[in-house]
N, C-alpha and C positions, 0 to 999 in steps of 0.2 A: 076585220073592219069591213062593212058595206061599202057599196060600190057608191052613195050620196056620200059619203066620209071622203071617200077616194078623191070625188068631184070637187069637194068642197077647199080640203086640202093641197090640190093642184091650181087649184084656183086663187087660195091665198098666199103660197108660194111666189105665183106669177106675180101678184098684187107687192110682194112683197121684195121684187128684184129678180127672183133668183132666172128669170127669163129675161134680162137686161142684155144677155149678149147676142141676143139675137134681134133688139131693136135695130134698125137700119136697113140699108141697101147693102149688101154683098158683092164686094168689086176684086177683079181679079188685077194684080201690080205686075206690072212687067216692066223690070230693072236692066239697067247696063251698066256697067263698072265703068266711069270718064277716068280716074284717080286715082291716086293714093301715095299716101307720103309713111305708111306705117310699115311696107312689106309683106309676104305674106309669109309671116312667122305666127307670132301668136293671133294677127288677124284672118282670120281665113275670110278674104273678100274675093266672092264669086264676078267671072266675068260676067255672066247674066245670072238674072235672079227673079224669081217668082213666090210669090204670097199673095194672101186674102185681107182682107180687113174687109171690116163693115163701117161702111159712114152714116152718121146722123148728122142732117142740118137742122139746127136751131135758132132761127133769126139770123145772128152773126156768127154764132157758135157752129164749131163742127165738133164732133165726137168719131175719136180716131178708133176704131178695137180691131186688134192684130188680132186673126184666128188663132194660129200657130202659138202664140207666148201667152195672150191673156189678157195682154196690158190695154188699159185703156187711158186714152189719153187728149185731153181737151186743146184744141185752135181755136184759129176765127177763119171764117170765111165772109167774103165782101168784095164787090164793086169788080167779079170774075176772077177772084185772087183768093189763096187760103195761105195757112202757116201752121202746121202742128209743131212742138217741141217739147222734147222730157230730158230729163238725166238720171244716170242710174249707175250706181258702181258696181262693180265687176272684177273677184275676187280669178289673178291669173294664176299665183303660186302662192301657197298656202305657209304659214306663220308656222315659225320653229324657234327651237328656244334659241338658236343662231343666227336666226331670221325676222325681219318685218315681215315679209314674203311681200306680193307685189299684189295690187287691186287698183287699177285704173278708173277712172270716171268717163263715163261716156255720155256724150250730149251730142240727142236725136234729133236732126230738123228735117222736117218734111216741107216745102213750099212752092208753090209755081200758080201755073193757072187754074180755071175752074169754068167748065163749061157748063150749062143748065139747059136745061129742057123745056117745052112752052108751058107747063105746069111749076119750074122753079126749083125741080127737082136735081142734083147732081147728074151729069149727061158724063163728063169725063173729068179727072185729074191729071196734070202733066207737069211735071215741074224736074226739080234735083231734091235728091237726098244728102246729106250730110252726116257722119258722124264722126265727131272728134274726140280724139282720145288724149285724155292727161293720168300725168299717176296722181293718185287720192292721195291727200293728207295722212301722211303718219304713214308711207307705203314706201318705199324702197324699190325701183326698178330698176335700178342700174345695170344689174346682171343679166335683164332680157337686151338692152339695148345695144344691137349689131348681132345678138345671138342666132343661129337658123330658124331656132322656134320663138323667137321674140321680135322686139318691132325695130323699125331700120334706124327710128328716132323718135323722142316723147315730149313732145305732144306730134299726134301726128293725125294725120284725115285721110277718111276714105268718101270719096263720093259718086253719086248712080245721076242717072237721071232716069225716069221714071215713066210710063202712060199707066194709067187706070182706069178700068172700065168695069160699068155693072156684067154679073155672071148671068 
């Protein structure tokens, strides 16, 4: 293939997403542990914590994307305030023909303040994290619950509170 193919090709790709996760600003998260009602069995909640995301603001829209996982995930932002939030289940022990095994739901909130810059741009995030945990429908945890590697009670939370700052 010629090097115009190459071009062309790179070119339609982008056109076509596959460079979508590098739209945004690139902020680095610095977490602190305030909580948690789950234990540290099957949740491993770090006292402090560090990760990337990229943000896009859209009018009111913000667009959440975790370096680390992938996930992308839509809020709003407005009036110096934002809120991202997802759910997602999460398989902790696996199904036997003696077993349902156990797969929890987890639901993500991101939200606090929003500072902007004299161009309107994201300057800082600061707010709390959330994520609360229940067992999924049709799942069976009884046996993690009080265990050393299991949670101390179900439904249970963990939560951070957060600064975010461009890298």
């Amino acid at each position: 293939m010629s090097t115009p193919h190459c071009a062309i090709i790179i070119c339609l790709l982008a056109f076509l997403g596959c460079g979508s996760t590098n739209e945004g600003t690139l902020f680095k998260v610095n977490a602190a542990l305030t909580d948690t009602t789950c234990g540290s069995g099957a949740v491993n909640a770090k006292d402090n914590w560090d990760f990337q995301v990229r943000l896009k603001k859209d009018d009111t829209s913000l667009t959440w994307y975790d370096v680390e996982t992938g996930a992308t995930t839509q809020g709003s932002i407005n009036d110096g305030a934002f809120s991202v939030s997802d759910s997602n289940i999460y398989e902790v022990t696996v199904a036997s023909a003696v077993s349902t095994g156990c797969s929890v739901r987890r639901h993500d909130n991101y939200s606090g303040d929003v500072t902007f810059d004299t161009e309107d741009d994201i300057a800082k995030l600061e707010g709390d994290i959330a994520f609360k945990y229940s067992q999924a429908t049709g799942y069976t945890c009884d046996s993690l619950i009080g265990a050393t590697d299991g949670f101390d009670d179900l439904p249970c939370e963990v939560d951070y509170t957060f600064v975010a700052t461009p890298e």
